[in-house]
C-alpha positions in Angstrom: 79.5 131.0 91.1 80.5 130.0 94.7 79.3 126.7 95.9 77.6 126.6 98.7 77.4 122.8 100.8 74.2 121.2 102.5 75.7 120.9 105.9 73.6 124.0 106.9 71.6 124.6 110.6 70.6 127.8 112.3 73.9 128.3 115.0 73.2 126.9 118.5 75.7 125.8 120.9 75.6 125.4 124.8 75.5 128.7 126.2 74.8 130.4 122.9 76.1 134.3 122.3 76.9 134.6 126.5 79.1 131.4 125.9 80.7 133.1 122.8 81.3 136.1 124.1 83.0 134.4 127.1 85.6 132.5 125.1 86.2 135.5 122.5 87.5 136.9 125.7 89.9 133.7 126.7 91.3 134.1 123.1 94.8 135.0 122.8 94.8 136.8 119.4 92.6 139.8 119.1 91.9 138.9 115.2 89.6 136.1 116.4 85.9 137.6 116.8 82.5 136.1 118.0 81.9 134.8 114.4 85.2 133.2 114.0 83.9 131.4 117.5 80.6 130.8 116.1 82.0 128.8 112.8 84.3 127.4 114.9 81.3 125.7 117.2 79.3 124.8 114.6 82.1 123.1 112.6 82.8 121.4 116.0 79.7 120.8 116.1 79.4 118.9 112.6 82.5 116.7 113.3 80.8 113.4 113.6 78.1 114.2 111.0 80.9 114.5 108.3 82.7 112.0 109.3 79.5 109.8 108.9 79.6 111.2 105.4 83.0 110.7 104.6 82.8 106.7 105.5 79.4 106.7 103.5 81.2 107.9 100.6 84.0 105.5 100.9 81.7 102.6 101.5 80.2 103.4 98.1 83.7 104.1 96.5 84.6 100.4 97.9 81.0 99.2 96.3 81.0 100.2 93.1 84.1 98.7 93.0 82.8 95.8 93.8 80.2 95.6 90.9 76.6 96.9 93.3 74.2 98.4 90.9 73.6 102.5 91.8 70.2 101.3 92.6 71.7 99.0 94.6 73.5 101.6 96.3 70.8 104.2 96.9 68.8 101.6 98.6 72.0 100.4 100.9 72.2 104.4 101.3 71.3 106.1 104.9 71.3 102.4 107.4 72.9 104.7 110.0 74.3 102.7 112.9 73.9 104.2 116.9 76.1 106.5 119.2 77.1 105.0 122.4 75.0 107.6 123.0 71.7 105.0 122.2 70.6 108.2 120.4 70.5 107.8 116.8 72.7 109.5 114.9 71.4 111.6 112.4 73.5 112.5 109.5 72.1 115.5 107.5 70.7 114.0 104.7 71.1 116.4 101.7 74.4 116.1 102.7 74.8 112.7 103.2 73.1 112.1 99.5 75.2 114.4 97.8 77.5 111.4 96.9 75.6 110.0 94.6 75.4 113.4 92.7 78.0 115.2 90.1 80.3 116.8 93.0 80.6 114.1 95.5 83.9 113.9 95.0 84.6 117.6 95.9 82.3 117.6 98.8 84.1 114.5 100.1 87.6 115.9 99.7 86.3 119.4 101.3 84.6 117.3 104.8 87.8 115.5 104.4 90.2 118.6 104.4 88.0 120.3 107.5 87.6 116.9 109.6 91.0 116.3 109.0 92.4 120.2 110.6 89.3 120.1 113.2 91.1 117.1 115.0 94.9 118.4 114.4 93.4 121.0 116.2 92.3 119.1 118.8 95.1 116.8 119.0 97.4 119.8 119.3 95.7 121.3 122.6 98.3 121.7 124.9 96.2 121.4 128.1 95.3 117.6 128.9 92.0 118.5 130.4 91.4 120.7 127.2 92.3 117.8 125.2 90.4 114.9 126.7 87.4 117.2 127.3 87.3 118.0 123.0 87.6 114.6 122.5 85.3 113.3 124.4 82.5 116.5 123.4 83.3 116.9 119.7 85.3 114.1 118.4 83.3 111.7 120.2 79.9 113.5 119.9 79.3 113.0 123.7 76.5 115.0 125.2 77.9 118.0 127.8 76.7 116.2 131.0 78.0 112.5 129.8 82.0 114.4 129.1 81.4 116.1 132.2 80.6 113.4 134.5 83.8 111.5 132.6 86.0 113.9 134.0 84.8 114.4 137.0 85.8 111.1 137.9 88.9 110.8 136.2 88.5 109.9 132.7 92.1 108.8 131.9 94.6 107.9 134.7 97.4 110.4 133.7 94.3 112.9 133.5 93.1 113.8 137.3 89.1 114.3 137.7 88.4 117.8 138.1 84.8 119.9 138.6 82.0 120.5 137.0 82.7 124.7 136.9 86.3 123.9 136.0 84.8 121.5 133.0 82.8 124.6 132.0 86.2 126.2 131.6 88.7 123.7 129.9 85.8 123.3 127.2 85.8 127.5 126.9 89.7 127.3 126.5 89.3 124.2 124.3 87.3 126.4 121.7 89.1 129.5 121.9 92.3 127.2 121.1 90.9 125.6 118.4 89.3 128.9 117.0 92.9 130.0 116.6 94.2 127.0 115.2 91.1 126.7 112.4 91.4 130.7 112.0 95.0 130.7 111.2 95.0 127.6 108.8 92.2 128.8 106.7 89.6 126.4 107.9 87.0 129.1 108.9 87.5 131.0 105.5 84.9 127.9 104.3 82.2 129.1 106.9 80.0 131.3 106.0 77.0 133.0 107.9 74.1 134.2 105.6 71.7 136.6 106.7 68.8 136.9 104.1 65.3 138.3 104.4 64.5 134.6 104.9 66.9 133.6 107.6 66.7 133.4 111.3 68.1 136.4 113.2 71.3 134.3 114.4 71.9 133.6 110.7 72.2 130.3 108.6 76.0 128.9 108.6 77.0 126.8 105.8 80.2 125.5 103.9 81.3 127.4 101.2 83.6 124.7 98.7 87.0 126.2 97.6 88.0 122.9 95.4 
């Protein structure tokens, strides 16, 4: 029976579908579709949630190590620390509690194995505008405007300032790159959109464990 993970949401992304559509047609290889886009957004998306959830699960590796009682634990569980944002940062929490349970250790090593090819992926874009702009959007969970407004004035020296409309763009590009990367690598075969009796119209998006 396929395993299906907790980090689950109804798809939404700036833009939405007209977004989508837009960078499925920026995409160099015709294989990658407007799903492949939409997993590849919502993963994007999820970056800094699993990433909370990966160093909540070491933190409790390193604690049990160090002799805290599991009830301990599940009370130390879920103090969740603010973005630069000021917003708070809002890990999911079936997710984030699926440590303490039988397959932590395979959900771990599958936000691991995606976190880890999201930012090669991003590390990898060959534009520097591309580049800063996912950083600063997904790796760093900025809000649009905030990344924007960075590079409009020149976030990094050896990366000039551009426009807001050419922002729009690089971000576009940035996604359809990384949609290739993640597509050609595998990543996106653990992405799943379900479409039950039950669901939304846009479909539910899940992870789908392979370990």
């Amino acid at each position: 029976m396929k395993n299906y993970q907790s980090l689950t949401s109804s798809s939404k992304f700036v833009g939405d579908s007209t977004d989508t559509q837009e960078i499925v047609q920026l995409n160099f290889f015709s294989d990658v579709d407007e799903v492949d886009i939409r997993k590849t957004k919502w993963l994007l998306g999820k970056y800094v949630d699993m990433m909370d959830i990966i160093q909540n699960y070491e933190f409790a590796l390193k604690q049990i190590e160090n002799g805290m009682s599991a009830y301990e634990l599940l009370s130390a569980e879920g103090s969740i620390s603010k973005r630069e944002s000021g917003h708070e940062l809002t890990a999911d929490v079936t997710a984030n509690s699926v440590i303490m349970k039988d397959k932590r250790h395979d959900n771990y090593k599958l936000y691991v194995f995606i976190s880890n090819n999201v930012r090669f992926a991003i590390n990898n874009l060959k534009d520097p505008h591309e580049g800063v702009a996912a950083r600063l959007l997904f790796l760093e969970g900025k809000k649009y405007l905030k990344a924007q407004e960075y590079m409009e004035k020149g976030y990094r020296k050896d990366v000039p300032g551009i426009a807001a409309t050419t922002f729009a763009d690089k971000r576009r590009r940035a996604i359809a790159n990384i949609a290739n990367s993640l597509k050609f690598n595998g990543t996106l075969d653990l992405v799943i959109i379900s479409y039950g009796k039950l669901k939304k119209l846009e479909g539910e998006v899940a992870l789908i464990s392979r370990f």
